[in-house]
mmCIF file of the C-alpha atoms, coordinates in Angstrom:
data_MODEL
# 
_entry.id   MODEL 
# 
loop_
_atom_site.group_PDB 
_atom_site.id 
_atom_site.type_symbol 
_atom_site.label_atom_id 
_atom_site.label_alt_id 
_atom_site.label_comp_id 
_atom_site.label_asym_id 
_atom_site.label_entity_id 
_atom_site.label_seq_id 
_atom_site.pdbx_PDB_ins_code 
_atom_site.Cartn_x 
_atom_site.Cartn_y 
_atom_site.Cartn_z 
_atom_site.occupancy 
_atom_site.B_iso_or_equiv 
_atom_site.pdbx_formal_charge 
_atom_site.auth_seq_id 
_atom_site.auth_comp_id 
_atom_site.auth_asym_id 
_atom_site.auth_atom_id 
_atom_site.pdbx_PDB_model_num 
ATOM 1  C CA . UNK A 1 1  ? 22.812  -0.602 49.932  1.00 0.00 ? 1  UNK A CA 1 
ATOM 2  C CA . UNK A 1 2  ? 21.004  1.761  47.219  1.00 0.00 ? 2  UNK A CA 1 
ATOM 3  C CA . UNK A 1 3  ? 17.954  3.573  48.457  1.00 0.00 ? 3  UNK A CA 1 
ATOM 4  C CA . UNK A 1 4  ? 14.548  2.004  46.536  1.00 0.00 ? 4  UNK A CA 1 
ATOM 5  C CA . UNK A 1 5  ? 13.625  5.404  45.798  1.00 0.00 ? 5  UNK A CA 1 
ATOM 6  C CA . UNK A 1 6  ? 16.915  6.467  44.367  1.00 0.00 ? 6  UNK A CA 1 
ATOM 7  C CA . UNK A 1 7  ? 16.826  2.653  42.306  1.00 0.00 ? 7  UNK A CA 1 
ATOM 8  C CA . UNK A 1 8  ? 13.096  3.395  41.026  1.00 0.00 ? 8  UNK A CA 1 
ATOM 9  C CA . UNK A 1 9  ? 13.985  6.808  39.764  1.00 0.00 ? 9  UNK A CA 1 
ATOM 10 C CA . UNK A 1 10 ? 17.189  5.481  37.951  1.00 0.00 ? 10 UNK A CA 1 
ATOM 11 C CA . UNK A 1 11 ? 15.047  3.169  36.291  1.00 0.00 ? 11 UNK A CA 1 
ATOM 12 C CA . UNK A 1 12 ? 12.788  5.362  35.205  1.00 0.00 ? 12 UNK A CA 1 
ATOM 13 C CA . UNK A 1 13 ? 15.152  7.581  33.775  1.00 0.00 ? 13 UNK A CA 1 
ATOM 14 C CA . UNK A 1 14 ? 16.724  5.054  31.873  1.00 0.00 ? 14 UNK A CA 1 
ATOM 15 C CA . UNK A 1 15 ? 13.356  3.856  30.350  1.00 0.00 ? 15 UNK A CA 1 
ATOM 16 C CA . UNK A 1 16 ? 12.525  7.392  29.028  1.00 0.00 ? 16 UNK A CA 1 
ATOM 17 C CA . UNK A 1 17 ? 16.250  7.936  27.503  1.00 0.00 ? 17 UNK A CA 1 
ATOM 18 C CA . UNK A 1 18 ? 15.569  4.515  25.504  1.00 0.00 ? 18 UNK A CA 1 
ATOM 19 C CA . UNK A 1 19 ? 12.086  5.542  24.594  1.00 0.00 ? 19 UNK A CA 1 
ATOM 20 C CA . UNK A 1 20 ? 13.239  8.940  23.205  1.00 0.00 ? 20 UNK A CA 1 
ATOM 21 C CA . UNK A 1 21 ? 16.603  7.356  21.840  1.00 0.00 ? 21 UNK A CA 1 
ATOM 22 C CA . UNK A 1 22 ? 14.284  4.780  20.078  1.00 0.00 ? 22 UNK A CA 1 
ATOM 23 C CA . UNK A 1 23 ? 11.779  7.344  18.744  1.00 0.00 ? 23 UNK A CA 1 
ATOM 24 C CA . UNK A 1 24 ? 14.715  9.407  16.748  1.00 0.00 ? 24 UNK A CA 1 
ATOM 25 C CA . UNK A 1 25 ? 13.093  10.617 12.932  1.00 0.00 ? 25 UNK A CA 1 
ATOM 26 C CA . UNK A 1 26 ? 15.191  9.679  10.428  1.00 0.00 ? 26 UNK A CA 1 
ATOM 27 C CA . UNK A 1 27 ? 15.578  11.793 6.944   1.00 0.00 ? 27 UNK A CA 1 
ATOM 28 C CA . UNK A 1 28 ? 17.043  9.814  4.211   1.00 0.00 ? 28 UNK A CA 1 
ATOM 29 C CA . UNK A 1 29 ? 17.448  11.424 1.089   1.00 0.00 ? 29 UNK A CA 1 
ATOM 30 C CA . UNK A 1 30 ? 17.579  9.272  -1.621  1.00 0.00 ? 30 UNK A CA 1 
ATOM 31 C CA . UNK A 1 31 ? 17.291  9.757  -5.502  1.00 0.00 ? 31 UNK A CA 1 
ATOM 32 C CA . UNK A 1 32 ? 14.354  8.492  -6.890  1.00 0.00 ? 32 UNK A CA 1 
ATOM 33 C CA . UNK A 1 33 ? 15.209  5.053  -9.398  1.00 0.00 ? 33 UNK A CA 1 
ATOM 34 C CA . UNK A 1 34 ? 11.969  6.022  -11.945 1.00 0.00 ? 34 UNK A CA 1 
ATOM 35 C CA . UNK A 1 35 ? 11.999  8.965  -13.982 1.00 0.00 ? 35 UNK A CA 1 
ATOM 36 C CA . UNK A 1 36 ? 10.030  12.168 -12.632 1.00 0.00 ? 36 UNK A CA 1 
ATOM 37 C CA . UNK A 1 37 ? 7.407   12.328 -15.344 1.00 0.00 ? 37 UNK A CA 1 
ATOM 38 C CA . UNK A 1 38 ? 4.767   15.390 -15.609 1.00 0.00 ? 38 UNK A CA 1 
ATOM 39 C CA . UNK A 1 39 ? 1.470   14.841 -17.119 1.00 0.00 ? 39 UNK A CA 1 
ATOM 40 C CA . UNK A 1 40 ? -0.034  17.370 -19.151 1.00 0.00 ? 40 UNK A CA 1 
ATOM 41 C CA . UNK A 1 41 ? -2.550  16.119 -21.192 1.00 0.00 ? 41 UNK A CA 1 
ATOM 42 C CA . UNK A 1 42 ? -5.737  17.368 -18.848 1.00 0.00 ? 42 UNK A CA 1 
ATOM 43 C CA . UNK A 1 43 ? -4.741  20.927 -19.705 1.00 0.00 ? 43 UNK A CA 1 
ATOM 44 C CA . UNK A 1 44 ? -3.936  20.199 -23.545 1.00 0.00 ? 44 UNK A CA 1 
ATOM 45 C CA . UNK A 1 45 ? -7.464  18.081 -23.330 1.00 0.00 ? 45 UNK A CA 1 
ATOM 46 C CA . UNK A 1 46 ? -9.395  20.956 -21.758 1.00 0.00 ? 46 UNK A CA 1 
ATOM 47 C CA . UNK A 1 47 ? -7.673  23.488 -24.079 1.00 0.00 ? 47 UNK A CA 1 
ATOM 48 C CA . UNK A 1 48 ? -8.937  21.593 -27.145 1.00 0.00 ? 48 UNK A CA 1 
ATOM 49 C CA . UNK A 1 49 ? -12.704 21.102 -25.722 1.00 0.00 ? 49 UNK A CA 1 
ATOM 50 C CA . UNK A 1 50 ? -12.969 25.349 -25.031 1.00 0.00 ? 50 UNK A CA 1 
ATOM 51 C CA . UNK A 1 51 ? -11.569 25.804 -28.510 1.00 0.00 ? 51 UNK A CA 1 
ATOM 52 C CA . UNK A 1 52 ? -14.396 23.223 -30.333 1.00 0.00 ? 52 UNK A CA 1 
ATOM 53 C CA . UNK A 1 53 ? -16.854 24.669 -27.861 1.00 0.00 ? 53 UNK A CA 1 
ATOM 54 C CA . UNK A 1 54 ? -16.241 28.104 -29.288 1.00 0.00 ? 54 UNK A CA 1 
ATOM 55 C CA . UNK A 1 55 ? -16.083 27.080 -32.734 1.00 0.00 ? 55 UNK A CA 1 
ATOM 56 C CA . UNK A 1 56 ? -19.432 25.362 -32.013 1.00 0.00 ? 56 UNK A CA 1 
ATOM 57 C CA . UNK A 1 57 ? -21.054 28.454 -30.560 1.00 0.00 ? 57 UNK A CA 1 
ATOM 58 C CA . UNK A 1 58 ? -20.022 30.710 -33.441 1.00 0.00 ? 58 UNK A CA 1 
ATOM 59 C CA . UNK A 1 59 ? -21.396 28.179 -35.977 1.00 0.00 ? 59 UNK A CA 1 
ATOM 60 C CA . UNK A 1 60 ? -25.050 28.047 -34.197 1.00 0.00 ? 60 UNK A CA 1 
ATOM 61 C CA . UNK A 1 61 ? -25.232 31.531 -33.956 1.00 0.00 ? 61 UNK A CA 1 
ATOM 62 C CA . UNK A 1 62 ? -23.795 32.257 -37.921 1.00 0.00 ? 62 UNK A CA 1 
ATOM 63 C CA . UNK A 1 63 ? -26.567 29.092 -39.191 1.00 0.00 ? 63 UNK A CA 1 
ATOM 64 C CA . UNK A 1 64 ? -29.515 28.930 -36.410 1.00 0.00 ? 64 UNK A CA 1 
ATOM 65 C CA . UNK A 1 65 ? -30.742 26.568 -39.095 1.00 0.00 ? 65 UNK A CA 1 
ATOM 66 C CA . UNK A 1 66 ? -28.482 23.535 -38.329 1.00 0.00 ? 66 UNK A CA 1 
ATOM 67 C CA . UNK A 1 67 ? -30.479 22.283 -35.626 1.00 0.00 ? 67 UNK A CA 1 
# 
């Protein structure tokens, strides 16, 4: 006959090994199916608006008599 304590610890043992055989990561690398696409138009935008803002500057100070 098999000793309880000896048949306890087995199935303890076994219930960790298929907890940590069921908790395996997996990594799948996969290619992505959309085009990678970059968007730049916040630093084209921003360019733009420090340009104008200069150009707007320049023209108050050369004609204070605009506004």
């Amino acid at each position: 006959m098999v000793n309880p304590a000896r048949l306890g610890a087995l199935i303890l043992i076994t219930g960790v090994a298929l907890a940590v055989a069921a908790c395996e990561p997996r990594v799948r690398l996969e290619a992505p199916t959309e085009p990678i696409t970059i968007n730049l138009n916040i630093k084209i935008e921003q360019e733009v608006r420090i340009k104008v803002e200069r150009d707007l500057e320049q023209l108050f100070k050369s004609d204070s008599k605009i506004f």
